[in-house]
N, C-alpha and C positions, 0 to 999 in steps of 0.2 A: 504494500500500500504506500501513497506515495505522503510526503510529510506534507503536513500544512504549511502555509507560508505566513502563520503567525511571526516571523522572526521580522521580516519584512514590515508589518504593520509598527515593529517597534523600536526598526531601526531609521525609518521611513524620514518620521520626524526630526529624527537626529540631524540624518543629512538633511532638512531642508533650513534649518538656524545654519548648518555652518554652509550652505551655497548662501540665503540670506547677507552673513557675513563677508567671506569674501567676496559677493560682489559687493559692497559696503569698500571693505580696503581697497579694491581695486578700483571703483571709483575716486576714492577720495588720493590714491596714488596719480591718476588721469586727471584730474583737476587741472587747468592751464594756472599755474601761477601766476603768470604776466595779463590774466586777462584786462585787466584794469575795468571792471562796470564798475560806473560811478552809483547806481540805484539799484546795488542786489538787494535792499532791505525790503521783503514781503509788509503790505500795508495789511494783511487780512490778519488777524487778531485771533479770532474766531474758527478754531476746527471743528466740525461736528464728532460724536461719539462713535468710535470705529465698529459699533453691532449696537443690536436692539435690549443689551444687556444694560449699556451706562445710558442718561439723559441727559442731553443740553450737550455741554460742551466736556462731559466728563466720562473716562472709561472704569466700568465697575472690573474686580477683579473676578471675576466669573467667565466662564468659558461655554460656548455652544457645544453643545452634545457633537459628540464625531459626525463627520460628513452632514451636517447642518450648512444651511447655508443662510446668511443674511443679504440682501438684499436692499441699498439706500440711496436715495434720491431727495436733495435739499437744496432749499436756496436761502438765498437770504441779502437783504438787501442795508449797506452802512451808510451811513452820510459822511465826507468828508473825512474818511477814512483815515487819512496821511495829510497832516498840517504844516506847514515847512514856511521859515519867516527868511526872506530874501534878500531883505534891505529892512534895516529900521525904521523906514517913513512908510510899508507899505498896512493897505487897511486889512483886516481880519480874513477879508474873503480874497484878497490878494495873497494870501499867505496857505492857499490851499491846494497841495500840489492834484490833489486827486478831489473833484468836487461828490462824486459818489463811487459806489462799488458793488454790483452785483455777481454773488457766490454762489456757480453751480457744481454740488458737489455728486460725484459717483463713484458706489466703492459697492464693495461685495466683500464678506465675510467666510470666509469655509472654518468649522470645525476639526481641527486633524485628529485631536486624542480626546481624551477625556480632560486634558489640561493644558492644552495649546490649540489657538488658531491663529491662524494668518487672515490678513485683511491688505486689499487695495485698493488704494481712495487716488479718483480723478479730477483735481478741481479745474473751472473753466471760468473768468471772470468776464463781465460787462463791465466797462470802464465811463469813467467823465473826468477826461482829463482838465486839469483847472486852469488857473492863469498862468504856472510856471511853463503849459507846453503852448500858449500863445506865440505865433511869428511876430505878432504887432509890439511884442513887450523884451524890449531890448536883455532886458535881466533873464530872462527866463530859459528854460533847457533846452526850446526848439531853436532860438534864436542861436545859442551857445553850441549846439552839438555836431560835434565831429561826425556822427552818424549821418550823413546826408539824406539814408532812407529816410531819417526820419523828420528830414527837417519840414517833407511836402506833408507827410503821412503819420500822422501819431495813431497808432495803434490801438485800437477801444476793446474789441472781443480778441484776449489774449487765453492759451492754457493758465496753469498753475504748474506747479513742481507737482508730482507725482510721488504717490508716497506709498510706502511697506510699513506695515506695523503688525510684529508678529507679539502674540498676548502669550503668555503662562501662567497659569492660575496656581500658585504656591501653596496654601496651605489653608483649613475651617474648622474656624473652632466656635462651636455655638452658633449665634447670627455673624458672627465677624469671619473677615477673607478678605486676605490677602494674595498680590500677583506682582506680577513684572510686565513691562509691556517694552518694545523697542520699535521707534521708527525710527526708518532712514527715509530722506528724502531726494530727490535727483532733480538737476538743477537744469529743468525744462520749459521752465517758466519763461515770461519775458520781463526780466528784470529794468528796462529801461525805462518801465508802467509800475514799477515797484508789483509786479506777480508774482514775483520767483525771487528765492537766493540766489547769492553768485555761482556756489558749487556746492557739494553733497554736506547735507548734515543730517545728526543723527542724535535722537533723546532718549534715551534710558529712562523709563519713568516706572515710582512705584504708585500702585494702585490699594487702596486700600476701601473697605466695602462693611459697614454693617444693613442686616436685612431683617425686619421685623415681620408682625404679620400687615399690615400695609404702611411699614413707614421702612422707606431703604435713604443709606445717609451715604456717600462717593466721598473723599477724598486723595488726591493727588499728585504727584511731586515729583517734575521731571528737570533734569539736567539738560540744554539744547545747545547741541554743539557746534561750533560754526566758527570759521574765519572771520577774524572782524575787518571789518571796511567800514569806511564814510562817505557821506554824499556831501561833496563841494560845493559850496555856492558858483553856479555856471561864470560869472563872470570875474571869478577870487576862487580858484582851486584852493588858495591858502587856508580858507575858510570855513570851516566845519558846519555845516546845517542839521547835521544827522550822524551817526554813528551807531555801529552794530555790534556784538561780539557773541560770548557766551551770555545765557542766562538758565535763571531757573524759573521756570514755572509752576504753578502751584493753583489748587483750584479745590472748590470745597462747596457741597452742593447734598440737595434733599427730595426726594419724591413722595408724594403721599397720593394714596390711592385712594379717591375720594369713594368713586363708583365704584362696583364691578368691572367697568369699561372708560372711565376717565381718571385721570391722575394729575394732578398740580406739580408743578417743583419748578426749583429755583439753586442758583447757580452764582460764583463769583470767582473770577480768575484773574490772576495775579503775577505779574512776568517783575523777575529782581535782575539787571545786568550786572556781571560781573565786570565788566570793563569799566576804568577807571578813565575812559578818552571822553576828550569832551563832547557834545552831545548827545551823549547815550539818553532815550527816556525809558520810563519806566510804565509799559501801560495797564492799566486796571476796568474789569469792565464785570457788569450787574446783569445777569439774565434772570427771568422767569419763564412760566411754559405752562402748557397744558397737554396734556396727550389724551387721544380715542381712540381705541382699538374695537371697531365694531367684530373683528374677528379675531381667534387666539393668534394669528399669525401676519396679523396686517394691524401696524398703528402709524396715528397719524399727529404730529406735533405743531402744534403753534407757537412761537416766544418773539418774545423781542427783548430790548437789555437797551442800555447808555454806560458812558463814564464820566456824565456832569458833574462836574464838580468832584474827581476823584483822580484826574489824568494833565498831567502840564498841556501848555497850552500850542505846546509845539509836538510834533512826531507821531505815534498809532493809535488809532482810538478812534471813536465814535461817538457822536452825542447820541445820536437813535443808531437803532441797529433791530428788521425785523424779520423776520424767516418764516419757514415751513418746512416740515421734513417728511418723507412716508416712507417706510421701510414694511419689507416682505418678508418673512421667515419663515425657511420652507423642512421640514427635518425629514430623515431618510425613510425611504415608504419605502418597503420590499413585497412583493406579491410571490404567495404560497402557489408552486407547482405543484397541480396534484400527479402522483405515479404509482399507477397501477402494480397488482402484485399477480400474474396471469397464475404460477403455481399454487398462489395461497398456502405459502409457507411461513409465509409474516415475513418474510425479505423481501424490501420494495425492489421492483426491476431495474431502477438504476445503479442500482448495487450487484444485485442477483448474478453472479456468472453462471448459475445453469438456471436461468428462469421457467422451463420448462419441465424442471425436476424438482420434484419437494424435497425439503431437506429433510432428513433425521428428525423424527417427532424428540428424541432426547436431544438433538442439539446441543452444544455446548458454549465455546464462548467466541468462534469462528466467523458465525454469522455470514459467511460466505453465499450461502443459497444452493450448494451443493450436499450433496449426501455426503459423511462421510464414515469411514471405518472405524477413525478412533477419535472420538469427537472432542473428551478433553485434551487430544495433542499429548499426551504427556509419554509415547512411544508406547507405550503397551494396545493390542486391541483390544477392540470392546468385546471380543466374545472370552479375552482373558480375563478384563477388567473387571473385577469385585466393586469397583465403582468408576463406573463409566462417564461419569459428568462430575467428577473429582479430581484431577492431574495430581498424579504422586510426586512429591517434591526431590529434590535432589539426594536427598538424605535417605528418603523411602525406595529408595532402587534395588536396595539389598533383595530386598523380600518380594519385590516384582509382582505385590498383588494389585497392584492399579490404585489403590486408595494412599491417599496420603499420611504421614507418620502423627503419633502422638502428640498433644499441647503438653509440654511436659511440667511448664508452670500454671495451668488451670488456668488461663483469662480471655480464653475463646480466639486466641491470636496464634495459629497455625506453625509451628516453629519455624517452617521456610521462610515465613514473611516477618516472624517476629524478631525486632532487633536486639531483647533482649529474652531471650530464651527461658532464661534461668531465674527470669524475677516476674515476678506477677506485676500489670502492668496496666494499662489501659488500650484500648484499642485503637481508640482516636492517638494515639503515640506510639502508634504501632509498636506497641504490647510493651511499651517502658512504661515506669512511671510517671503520675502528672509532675508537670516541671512546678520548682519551685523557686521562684528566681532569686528573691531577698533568704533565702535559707533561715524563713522564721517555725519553721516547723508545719506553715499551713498552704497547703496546695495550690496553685495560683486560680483554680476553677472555684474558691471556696474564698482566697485572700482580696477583701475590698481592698486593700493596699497591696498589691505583687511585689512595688518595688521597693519596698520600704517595711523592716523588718517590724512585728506588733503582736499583741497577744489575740490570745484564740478568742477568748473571753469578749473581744473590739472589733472581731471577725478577719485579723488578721492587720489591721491597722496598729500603728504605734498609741499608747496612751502621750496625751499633749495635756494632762495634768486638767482639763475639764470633762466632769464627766455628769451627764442627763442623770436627773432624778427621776427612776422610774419605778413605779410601784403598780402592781397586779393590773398590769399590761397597757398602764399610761405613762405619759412621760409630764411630770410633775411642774409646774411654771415653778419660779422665784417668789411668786406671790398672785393673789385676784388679780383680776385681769376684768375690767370694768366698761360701760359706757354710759355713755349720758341718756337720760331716761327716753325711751320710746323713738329713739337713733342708732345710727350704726357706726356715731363717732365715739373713739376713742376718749376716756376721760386722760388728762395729760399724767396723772402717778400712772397709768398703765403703760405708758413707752417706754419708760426705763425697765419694766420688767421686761416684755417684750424684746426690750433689746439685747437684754442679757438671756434671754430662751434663745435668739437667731442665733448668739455667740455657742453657747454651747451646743445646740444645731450642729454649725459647722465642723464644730470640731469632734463630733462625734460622726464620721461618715459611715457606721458597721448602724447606722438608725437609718433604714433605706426609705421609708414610709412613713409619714405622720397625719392621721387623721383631726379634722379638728371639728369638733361637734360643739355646736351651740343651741342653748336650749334659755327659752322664756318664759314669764310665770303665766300661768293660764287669765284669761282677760277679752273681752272684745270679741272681734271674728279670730278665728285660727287662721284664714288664710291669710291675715296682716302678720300674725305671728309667725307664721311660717317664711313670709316673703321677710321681716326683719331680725329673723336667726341667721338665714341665708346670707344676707345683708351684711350682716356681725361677723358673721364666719372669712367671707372675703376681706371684709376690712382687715383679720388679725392675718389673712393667708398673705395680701397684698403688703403689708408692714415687712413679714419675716423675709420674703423675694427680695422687696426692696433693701433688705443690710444683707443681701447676699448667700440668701437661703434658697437651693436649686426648687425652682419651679414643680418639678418630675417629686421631689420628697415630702410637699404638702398641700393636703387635699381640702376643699371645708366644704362642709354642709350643717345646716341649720333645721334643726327636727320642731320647731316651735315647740309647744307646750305641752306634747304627745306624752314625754317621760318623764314626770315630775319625781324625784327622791324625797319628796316631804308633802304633805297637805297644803292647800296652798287656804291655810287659815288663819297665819297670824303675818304681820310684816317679818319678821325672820324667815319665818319657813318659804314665805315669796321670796326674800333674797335670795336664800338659798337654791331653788330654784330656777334664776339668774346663774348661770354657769357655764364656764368653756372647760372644755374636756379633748385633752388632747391625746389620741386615742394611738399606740405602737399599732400599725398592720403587718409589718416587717419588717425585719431585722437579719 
């Protein structure tokens, strides 16, 4: 039989980060040094999110399912994108190199593993170039430029750089996750419209992600690496307008799922230059958004954003800034072939080498579709074999009765298979003993602490010097635990007790399960009593969560005034009455 070509699926990925990369170095080796563009600094601010996982401008650390594919399509339109001051007597709108900027983006998503995709975003810009590419204005770029194409023809529907950004999903723990993402970029732009960089650059960015049941929170943090240049005032090279180098990026943002089918969020990103040359800026800009997904696999985004009053008054940014995004997500559909079985021996015919011959009603582990002599394979035939559907092991050849030899340690683990013969063992360890990794005497299928030596008594965890008061199968508070009459707020002596129950809580982890019953004195309708036991009961569940009591270890329900322990006939026996019980279910 021929081998799978699992090896391939998981070396697949490997190679495609390091082709990724070397073309990465080897563009950035090809780069022209000498190019001299005075205008590689890109005006567009604003990248959308490279899958349908991040929102707005931000990528979550999450990954599409293998062979998924995203599917995106966005624009978005800036005003006055790139600000640029010429001469000091010139007025505000003469100082606007770019009067608008329209952003069509296209990229496509594929899924490769469980923890990496690849993404390739195409952007395409509309331009309005401003007064700096005027022929009438002696200052200005067209007047000044050596480019003679461009002195008839400034350029308005330009590409962008082209870009690769492969994602890795790192590690989850609880709602939090964490990833890596890396783009490179290729310098295909037309920089002379501020489209493009000069040449290839590349960000490392870390991605970091909590997810609730509808509130997801993005933050971001990338490195953007790049050749620094400046753009010269056209008529004074000497003179710096602009400048570019490294920076970092940063960006921090929130979605909240209002609907079932729409969602809110809001976004703010943050560029720091690391270049210390004079006119570096710094730009800052405020998105919000909405999204609809009338179907699980199609949503549709609205936002717009500014940087009023948050971005100097020179270099990238935007005062309005307003889009639309729609993106398709399609995941991998397989369609079941059905194949007939013409002998009806239970081996389908694409398998079957003798499909027209039933196999051996004893069968063994062959599965061939043919008849055979000795169906367990173990060299003896079946008309020798004392057990014919048993392969005698290596060990049992002496005696050549076809059945296989004695368990000589009783743990139902076959001595052939078992790796420890001589010792009683378990199966699932192929017939060893369960491991026990911190060497405290208690097996790690049994030790709520494995790694970490503890007593049996703790269920394997170490004693940390607090320990639960628990008597005839409750676990005991500090003290009453109270509320304000005919509510389900907290009186304030009861949170310090509370507080000191979550602490011992935690530090008793071999307490797997805590019920907490709340019960009130009988009075009124019962169904008000019953709706404010329940009431009661979350209030003290939602306290213990919140100082960091796991969710999964306490449970609350409220029996109103079904189980009184006293008469409810004098005011004592009603307080009494009044009562939380916090109940061990397992341990």
């Amino acid at each position: 039989m021929k081998k799978p070509l699992s090896h391939l699926s998981r070396t697949g990925p490997l190679i495609l980060v390091l082709a990724v990369c070397l073309t990465a170095v080897c563009l950035l080796d090809a780069a022209p040094a000498a190019a001299n563009k005075r205008r590689g600094i890109p005006a567009q601010t604003y990248t959308p999110a490279h899958d349908s996982l991040g929102f707005l401008s931000l990528d979550a650390p999450w990954v599409l399912a293998p062979y998924s594919l995203d599917v995106f399509f966005g624009v978005n339109f800036a005003l006055a994108p790139m600000r640029l001051e010429f001469t000091d007597d010139l007025s505000d709108e003469d100082a606007r190199a770019l009067r608008f900027s329209t952003a069509f983006d296209f990229q496509t998503t594929l899924g490769l593993t469980r923890w990496m995709q690849l993404t390739l975003r195409m952007p395409f810009y509309r331009l309005g170039p401003g007064p700096a590419f005027s022929l009438d204005r002696p200052w200005g770029f067209t007047a000044n430029d050596p480019l003679t194409t461009m002195r008839n023809n400034t350029p308005t529907s330009v590409p962008g750089d082209p870009e690769l950004f492969l994602k890795m999903k790192a590690f989850s723990a609880g709602g939090f996750s964490a990833g890596l993402g890396l783009g490179v970029t290729l310098p295909f732009g037309v920089e002379e419209v501020f489209a493009g960089d000069e040449g290839v650059t590349l960000k490392p960015t870390l991605l970091l992600g909590w997810q609730g049941t509808r509130l997801a929170v993005l933050a971001n943090a990338g490195y953007l690496w790049r050749e620094e240049h400046r753009i010269g005032r056209p008529t004074d090279d000497a003179v710096t307008m602009l400048a570019a180098g490294p920076e970092v990026h940063t960006g921090l943002g929130a979605r909240f799922q209002v609907f079932r089918k729409v969602a809110v969020m809001m976004a703010v990103n943050k560029y720091f230059a690391l270049s210390d040359a004079e006119g570096t800026d710094a730009p800052v800009e405020a998105l919000a958004g909405v999204a609809w997904s009338p179907t699980p696999d199609l949503t549709v985004t609205f936002f717009g954003g500014t940087d009023g009053g948050m971005n100097e008054e020179y270099g990238r940014g935007s005062p309005l800034r307003v889009g639309a995004a729609l993106v398709w997500t399609a995941s991998e559909r397989t369609v079941e072939r059905v194949v007939g079985d013409k002998d009806g021996d239970g081996v389908k015919d694409d398998v079957d080498q003798c499909p027209d011959l039933p196999e051996d009603f004893d069968k063994f582990e062959d599965e061939d579709g043919c008849p055979d002599p000795d169906n367990d394979q173990d060299g003896i035939a079946d008309d020798k074999d004392r057990c014919p559907n048993e392969p005698e092991d290596e060990d049992g050849f002496e005696d050549q009765d076809g059945c296989p030899d004695l368990d000589n340690d009783g743990d139902g683990v076959p001595d052939a298979q078992d790796r420890c013969p001589n010792e009683k063992g378990d199966p699932r360890f192929e017939g060893c003993a369960i491991p026990d990794r911190d060497k405290d005497g208690i097996p790690d299928n049994k030790d709520q602490c494995p790694d970490e030596p503890g007593e049996e008594s703790l269920a394997g965890c170490p004693d940390v010097g607090i320990r639960v008061n628990v008597s005839d199968g409750k676990v005991v508070p500090p003290g009453k635990i109270e509320f304000v009459k005919d509510k389900a707020d907290l009186t304030p002596g009861s949170l310090p007790i509370l507080l000191e129950l979550a602490n011992q809580i935690k530090a008793s982890p071999q307490l797997r399960l805590i019920r907490i019953e709340v019960h009130v004195e009988a009075g009124g309708k019962e169904a008000k009593n019953v709706q404010l036991s329940n009431a009661r009961a979350g209030a003290i569940r939602a306290f213990l969560v919140s100082k960091g009591v796991s969710p999964v270890r306490v449970q609350g329900v409220g029996y109103g005034s079904k189980f009184p322990i006293r008469p409810n006939t004098t005011p004592e026996n009603r307080a009494a009455n009044n009562r939380v019980d916090f109940i061990l279910v397992h341990q």
